[in-house]
C-alpha positions as CSV (number, residue, x, y, z in Angstrom):
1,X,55.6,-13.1,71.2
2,X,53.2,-14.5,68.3
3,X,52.7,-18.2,68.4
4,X,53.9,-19.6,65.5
5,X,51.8,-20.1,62.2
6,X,49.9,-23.5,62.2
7,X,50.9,-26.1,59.2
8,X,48.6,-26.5,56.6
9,X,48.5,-30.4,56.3
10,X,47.2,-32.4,52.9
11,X,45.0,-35.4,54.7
12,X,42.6,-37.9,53.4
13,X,39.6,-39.9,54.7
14,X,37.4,-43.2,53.3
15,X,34.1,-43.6,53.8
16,X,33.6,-47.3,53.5
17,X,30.8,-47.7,56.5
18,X,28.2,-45.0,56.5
19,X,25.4,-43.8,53.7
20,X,27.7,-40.5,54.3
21,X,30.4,-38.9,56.2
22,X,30.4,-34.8,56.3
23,X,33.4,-33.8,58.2
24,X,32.8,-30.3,59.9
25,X,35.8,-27.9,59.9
26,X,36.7,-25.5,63.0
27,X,36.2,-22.6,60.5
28,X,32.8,-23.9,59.7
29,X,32.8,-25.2,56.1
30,X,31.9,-29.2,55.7
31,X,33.0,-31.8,53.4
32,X,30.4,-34.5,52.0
33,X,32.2,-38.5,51.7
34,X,29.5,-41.0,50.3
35,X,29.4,-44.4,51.5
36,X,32.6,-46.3,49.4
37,X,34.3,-42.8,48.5
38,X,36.9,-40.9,49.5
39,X,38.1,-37.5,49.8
40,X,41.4,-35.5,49.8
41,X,41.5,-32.3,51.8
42,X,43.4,-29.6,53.4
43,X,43.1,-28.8,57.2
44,X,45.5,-27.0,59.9
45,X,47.8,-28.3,62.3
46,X,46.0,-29.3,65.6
47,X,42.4,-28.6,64.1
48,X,39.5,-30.4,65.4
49,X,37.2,-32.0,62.5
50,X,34.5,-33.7,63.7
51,X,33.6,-36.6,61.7
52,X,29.5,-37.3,61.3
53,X,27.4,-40.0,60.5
54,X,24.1,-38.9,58.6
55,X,21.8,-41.8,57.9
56,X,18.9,-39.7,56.3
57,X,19.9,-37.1,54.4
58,X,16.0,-35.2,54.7
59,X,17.0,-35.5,58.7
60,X,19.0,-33.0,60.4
61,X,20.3,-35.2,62.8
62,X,23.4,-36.3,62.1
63,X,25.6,-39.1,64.8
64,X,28.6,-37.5,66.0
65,X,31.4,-40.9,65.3
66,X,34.0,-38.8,66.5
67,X,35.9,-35.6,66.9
68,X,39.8,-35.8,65.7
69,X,42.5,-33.6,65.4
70,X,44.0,-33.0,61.8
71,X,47.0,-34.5,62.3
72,X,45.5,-37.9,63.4
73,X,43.6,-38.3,60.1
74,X,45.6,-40.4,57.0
75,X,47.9,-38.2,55.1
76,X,47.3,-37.5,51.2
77,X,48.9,-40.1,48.5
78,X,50.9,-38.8,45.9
């Protein structure tokens, strides 16, 4: 029996904290928020986006803030 297909979900998220935000995707791909911006996006049911602090952007070390699921993050206006 095939588990059923995963909902595609419409979220948002508002960087009003950090110099920038990148959220990193299960699948790999990332999404840049700078500090006072925000960004709409598309993610899967129960995916895990971590959500990264990066201080310097020369600097490869980026802060882990915290690690969400899809769901939890603000839905999409309009």
């Amino acid at each position: 029996m095939n588990a059923p297909t995963p909902q595609k979900l419409r979220k948002q998220y508002a960087n009003n904290t950090h110099p920038l935000i990148v959220l990193k995707f299960e699948d790999g791909h990332e999404i840049k928020i700078y500090q006072n911006t925000g960004k709409v996006f598309d993610a899967w049911s129960g995916e895990t986006i971590k959500v990264m602090a990066v201080f310097d952007p020369t600097s490869s070390d980026w802060e882990l803030l915290e690690s969400r699921k899809a769901d939890g993050f603000q839905d999409a206006e309009g």
